[in-house]
C-alpha positions as CSV (number, residue, x, y, z in Angstrom):
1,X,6.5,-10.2,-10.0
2,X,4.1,-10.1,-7.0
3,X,1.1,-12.4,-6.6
4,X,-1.2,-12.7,-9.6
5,X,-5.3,-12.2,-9.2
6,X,-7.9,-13.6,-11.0
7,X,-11.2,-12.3,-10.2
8,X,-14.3,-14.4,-9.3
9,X,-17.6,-13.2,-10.5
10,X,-19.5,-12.3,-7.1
11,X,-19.2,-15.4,-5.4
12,X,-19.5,-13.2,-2.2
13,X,-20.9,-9.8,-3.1
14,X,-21.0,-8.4,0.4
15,X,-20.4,-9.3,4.3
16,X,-22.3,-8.2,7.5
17,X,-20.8,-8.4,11.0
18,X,-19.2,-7.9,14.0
19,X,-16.3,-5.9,13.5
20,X,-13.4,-7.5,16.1
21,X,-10.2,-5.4,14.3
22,X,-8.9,-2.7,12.0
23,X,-5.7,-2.7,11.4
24,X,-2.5,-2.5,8.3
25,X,-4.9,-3.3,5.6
26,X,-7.1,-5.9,7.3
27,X,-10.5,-6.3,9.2
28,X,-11.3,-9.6,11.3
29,X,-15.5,-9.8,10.8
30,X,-16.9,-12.2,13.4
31,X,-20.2,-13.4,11.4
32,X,-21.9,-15.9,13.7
33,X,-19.2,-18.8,14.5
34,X,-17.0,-17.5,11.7
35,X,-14.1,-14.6,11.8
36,X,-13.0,-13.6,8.7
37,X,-10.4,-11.8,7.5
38,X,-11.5,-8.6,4.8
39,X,-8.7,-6.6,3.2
40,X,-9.4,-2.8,3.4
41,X,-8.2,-0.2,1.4
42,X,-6.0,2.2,3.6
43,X,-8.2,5.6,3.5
44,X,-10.9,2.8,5.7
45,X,-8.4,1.6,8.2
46,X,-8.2,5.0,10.8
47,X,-12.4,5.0,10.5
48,X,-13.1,1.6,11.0
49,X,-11.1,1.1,14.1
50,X,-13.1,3.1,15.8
51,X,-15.9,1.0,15.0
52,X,-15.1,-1.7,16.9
53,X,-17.4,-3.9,18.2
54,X,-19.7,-2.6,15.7
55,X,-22.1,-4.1,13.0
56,X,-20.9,-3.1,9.6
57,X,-21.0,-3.8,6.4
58,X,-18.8,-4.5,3.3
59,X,-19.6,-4.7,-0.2
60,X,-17.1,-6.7,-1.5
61,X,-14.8,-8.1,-4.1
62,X,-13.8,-11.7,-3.9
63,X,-10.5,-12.9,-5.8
64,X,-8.1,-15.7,-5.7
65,X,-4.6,-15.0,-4.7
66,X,-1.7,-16.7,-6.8
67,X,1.5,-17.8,-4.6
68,X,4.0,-19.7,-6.0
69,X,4.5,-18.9,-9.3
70,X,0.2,-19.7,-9.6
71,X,0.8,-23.1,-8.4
72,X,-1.6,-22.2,-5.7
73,X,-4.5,-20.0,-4.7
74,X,-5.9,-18.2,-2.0
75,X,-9.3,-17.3,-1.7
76,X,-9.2,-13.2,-0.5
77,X,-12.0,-10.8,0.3
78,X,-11.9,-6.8,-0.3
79,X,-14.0,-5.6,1.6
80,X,-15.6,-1.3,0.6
81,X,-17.9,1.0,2.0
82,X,-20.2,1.0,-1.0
83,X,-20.3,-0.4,-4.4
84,X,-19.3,2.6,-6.5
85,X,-15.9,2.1,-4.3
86,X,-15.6,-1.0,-5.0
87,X,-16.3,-0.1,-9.0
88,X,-13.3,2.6,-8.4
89,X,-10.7,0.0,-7.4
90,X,-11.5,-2.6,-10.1
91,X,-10.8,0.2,-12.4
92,X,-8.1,1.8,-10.9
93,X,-6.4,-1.8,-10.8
94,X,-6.7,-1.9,-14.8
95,X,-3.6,0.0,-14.8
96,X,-1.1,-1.7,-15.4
97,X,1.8,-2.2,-12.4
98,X,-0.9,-1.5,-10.1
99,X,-2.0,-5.2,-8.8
100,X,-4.9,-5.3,-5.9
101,X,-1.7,-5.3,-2.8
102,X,-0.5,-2.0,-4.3
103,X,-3.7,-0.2,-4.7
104,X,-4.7,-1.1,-1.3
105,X,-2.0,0.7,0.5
106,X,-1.9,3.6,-2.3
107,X,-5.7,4.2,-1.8
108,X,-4.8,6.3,1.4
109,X,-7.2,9.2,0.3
110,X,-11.3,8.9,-0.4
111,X,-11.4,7.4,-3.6
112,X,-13.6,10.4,-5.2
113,X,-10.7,12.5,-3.9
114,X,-8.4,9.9,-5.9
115,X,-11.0,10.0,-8.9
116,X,-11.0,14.1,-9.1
117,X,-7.3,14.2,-9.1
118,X,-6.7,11.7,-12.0
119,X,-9.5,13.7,-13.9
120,X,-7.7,17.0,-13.2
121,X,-4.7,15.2,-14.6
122,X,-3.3,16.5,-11.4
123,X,-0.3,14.0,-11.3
124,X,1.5,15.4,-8.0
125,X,-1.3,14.8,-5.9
126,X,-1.1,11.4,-7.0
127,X,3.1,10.8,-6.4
128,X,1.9,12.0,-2.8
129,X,0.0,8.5,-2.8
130,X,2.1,5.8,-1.2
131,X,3.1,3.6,-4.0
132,X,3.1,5.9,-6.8
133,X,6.1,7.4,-8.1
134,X,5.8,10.1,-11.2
135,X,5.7,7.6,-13.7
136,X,2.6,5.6,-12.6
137,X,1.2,8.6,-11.5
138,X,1.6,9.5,-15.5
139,X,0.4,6.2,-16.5
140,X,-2.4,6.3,-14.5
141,X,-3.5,9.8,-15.9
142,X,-3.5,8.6,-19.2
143,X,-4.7,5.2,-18.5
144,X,-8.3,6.7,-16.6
145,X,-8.6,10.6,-17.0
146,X,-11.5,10.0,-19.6
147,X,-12.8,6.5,-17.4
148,X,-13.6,8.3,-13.7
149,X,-16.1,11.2,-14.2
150,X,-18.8,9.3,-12.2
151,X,-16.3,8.9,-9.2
152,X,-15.6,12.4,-9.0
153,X,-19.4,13.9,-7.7
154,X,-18.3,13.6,-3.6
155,X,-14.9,14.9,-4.1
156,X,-14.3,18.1,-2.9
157,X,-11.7,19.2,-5.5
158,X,-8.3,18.8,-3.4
159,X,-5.9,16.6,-1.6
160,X,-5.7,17.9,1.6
161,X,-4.1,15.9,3.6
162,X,-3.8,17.4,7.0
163,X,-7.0,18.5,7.2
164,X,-8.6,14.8,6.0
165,X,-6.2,12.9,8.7
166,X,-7.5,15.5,11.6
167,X,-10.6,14.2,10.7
168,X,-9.9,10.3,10.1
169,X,-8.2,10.6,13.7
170,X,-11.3,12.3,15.5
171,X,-13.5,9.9,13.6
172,X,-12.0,6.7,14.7
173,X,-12.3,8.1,18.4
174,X,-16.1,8.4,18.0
175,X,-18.5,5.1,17.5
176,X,-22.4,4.7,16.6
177,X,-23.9,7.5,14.3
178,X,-21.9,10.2,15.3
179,X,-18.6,8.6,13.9
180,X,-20.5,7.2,10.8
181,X,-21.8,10.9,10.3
182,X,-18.7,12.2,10.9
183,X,-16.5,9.4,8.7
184,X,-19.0,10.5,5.7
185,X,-18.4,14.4,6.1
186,X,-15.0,13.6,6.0
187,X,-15.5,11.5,2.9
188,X,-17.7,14.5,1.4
189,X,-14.4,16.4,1.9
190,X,-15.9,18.8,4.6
């Protein structure tokens, strides 16, 4: 089975800070005498290490963590570049076999990108996520093709990958504005 979630109505809705490390999923946010630990979905990881140092800011998604067979919880913070991401995940986690761990290392691409793909029904681009094999890329078609419309309005119509992880790698080499501009062309597929 895998660890089970139950949401918690926005007991932290988002988190400002220093950012000390980006890496395999997770950011350590110093925020005053307190680090903590934000999971990231893995299309952030590549930009926000090269923020480092940085003040940013997550809008975020707080959930308990079952281990054990539920006999015990663990508070856990997602942390997303904006709320309409954040709205993506919740809804892309609906389907079912896709738990919040999973989605976080499938979600390797911009999520409008993700979005425009299920809504094209294009299910290859979606096995070439990690984690999704041709059946859940199937289930996930049918599941949300009608539900993501209002994801898709960034994406630029395609999965390129090569291009995108060119981008991701200059990005994370650049810091300040220059990286943010550059981390949201990338995200607006140019």
């Amino acid at each position: 089975h895998g660890p089970r979630r139950v949401r918690v109505p926005a007991v932290i809705a988002s988190i400002e800070g220093e950012l000390l490390s980006a890496e395999e999923g997770t950011a350590l946010l110093q925020v005053g005498a307190i680090a903590y630990e934000v999971l990231v979905p893995a299309a952030d990881v590549a930009a926000l290490a090269g923020q480092r140092g940085a003040t940013v800011r997550f809008v975020t998604l707080h959930y308990l963590e079952g281990q054990g067979q539920g006999s015990s919880f663990w508070p856990r913070l997602i942390g997303f570049r904006s709320a309409e991401d954040r709205d993506f995940f919740e809804l892309f986690t609906t389907v079912k076999g896709i738990g919040v761990r999973k989605a976080l290392r499938a979600l390797q691409r911009p999520f409008a990108e993700v979005a425009a793909a299920i809504a094209r029904r294009d299910e290859k681009a979606l096995t070439a996520l990690p984690e999704i094999g041709k059946k859940m890329a199937e289930t996930i078609v049918v599941e949300l093709k009608d539900k993501v419309a209002r994801f898709t309005a960034t994406a630029s119509g395609g999965m390129e990958p090569v291009a995108a992880v060119g981008a991701a790698i200059v990005a994370s080499s650049l810091t300040g504005p220059a990286g943010d501009a550059l981390i949201v062309l990338v995200q607006l597929g140019e």
